[in-house]
C-alpha positions in Angstrom: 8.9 35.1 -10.1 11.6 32.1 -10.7 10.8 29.3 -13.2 9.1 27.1 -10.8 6.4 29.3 -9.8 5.9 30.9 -13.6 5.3 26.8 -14.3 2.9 26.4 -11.3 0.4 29.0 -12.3 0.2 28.1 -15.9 -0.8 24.8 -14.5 -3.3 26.5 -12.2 -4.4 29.0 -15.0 -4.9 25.7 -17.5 -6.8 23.9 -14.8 -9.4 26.8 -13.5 -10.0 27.4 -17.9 -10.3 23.5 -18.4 -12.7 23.3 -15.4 -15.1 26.0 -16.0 -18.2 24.9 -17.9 -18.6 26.1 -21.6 -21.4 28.3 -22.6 -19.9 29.7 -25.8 -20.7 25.8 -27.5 -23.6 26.2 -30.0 -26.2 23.8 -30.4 -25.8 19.8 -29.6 -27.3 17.0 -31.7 -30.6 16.4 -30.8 -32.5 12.8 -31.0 -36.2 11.5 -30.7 -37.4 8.0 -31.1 -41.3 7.0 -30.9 -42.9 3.5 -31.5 -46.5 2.4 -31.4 -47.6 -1.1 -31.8 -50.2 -1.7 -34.0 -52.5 -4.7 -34.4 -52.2 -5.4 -37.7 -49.9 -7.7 -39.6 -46.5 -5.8 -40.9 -47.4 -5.7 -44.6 -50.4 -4.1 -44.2 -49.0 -1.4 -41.7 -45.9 -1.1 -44.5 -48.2 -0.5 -47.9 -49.7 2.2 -45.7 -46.4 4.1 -45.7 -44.0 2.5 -48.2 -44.7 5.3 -50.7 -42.8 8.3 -50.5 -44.1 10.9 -52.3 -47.9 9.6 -50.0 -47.0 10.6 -46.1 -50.6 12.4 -46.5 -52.3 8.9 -46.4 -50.8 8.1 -43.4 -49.7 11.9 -41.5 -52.8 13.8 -40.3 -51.4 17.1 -40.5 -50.4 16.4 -44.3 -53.3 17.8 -46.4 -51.5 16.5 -50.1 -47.9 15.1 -51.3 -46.4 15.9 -54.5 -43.0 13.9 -55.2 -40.4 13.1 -58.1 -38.4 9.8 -58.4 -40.7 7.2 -56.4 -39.1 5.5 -53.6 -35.4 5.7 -55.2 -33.0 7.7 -52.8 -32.7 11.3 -53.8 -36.3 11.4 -54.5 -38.1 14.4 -53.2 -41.3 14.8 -52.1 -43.5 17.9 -50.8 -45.5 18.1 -48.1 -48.7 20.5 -48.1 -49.6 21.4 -45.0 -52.6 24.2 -45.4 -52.0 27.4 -46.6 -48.3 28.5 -47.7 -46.7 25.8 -44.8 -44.0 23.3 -47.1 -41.9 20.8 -45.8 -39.4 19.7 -49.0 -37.8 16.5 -48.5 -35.1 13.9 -49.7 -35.1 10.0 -49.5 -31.7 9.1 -48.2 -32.5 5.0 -48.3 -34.9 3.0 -49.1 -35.5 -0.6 -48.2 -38.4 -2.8 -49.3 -37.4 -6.0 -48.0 -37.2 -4.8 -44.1 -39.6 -2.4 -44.6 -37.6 0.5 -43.6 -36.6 3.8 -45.4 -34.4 7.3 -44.3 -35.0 10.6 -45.2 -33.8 14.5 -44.7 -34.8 17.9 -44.9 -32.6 19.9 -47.2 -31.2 23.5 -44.8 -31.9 25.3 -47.5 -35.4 24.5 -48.2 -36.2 24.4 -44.5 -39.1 27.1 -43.2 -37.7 26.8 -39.3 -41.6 28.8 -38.5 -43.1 25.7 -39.6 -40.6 23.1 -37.7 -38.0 25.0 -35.2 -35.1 22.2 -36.1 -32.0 22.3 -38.5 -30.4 19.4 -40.3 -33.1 17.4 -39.2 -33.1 13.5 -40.7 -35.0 10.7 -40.1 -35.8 7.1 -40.1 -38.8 5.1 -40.2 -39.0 1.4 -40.0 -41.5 -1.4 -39.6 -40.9 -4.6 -37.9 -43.5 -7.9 -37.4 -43.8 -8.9 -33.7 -46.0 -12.1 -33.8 -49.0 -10.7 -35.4 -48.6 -7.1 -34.8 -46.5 -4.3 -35.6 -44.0 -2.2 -34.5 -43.3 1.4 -36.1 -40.1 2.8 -35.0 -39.8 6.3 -36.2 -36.9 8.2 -35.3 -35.2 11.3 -35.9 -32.0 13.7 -35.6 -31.7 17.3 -35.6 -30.4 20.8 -34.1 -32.5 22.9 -32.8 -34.2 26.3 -34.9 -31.9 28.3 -34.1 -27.7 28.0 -35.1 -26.9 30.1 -32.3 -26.2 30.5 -28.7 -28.9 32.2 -27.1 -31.5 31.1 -28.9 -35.4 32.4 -28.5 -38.0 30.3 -27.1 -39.5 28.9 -30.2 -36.3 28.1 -31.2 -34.9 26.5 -28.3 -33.6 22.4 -28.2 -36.7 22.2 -25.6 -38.9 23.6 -28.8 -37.4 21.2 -31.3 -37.6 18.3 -29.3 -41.2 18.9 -28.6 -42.0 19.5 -32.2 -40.6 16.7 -33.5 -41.6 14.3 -30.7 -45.4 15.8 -31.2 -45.5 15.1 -35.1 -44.1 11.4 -34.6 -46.4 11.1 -31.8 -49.9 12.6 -34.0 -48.5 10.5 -36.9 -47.7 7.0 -35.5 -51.3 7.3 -33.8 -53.2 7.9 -36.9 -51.3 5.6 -38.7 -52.5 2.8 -35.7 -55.9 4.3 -36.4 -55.6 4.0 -40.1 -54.3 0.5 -39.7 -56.7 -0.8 -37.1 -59.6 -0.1 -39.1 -59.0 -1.4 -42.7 
């Protein structure tokens, strides 16, 4: 083979390897983002959920909170969802002012049984829109399972559901919450 074929089929050979899809990838970065209006004026909707360590005043599926350090980042709270089921998590920011604050799930606290994700964080926010509110409650996260072929309940599609069905129950209650008081 002389040199100008050998360099022909290295291009060829780079080409078909560059052009078939990749399987062998892992997981991607997943993202949700719900928001409900609520009519109810901003404050009220923010003293409903501005404390930390009380999601179970405002979550439906939180039966109690326990938490250390307030609404200070790093603080950790606990969520108690019926029987043994624990959700541990951090306060990454916190701010008052525009009614907003971020928060994470530690990996190595994380029950993936109780939600399939992995390095999941998330933001919640509040903003006034003439008389009513809007909750914006986002999130980002890998799916259950670090690997590639990963079982069902595992699965981005899992994930994605999970987290958009807990955002979904909890913005709702929270309008029902609000609404009424």
């Amino acid at each position: 083979m002389n040199r100008r074929n050998f360099q022909l089929s290295l291009v060829a050979i780079f080409f078909l390897f560059n052009s078939l899809p990749l399987s062998a990838h892992g997981p991607t970065r997943q993202k949700v983002t719900e928001f409900i209006e609520i009519d109810a004026p901003a404050s009220k909707v923010w003293d409903l959920i501005k404390d930390f360590d009380k999601a179970h005043q405002w979550l439906p599926m939180v039966e109690s909170t326990t938490g250390e350090g307030g609404n200070a980042p790093g603080a950790t709270r606990v969520l108690s969802l019926g029987g043994d089921a624990k959700v541990y998590e951090t306060l990454k920011a916190y701010n008052a002012e525009k009614m907003t604050y971020s928060y994470k799930i530690p990996v190595k606290t994380h029950d993936v049984s109780i939600l399939p994700v992995n390095n999941y964080s998330s933001t919640i926010s509040v903003k006034n829109k003439g008389g009513k509110t809007v909750v914006t409650w986002k999130g980002a996260f890998y799916r259950g399972y670090p690997n590639n072929d990963p079982p069902a309940e595992l699965n981005d599609e899992a994930a994605i559901a999970a987290v958009t069905g807990l955002y979904q129950a909890g913005l709702a209650h929270l309008k029902e919450v609000a609404e009424k008081q």
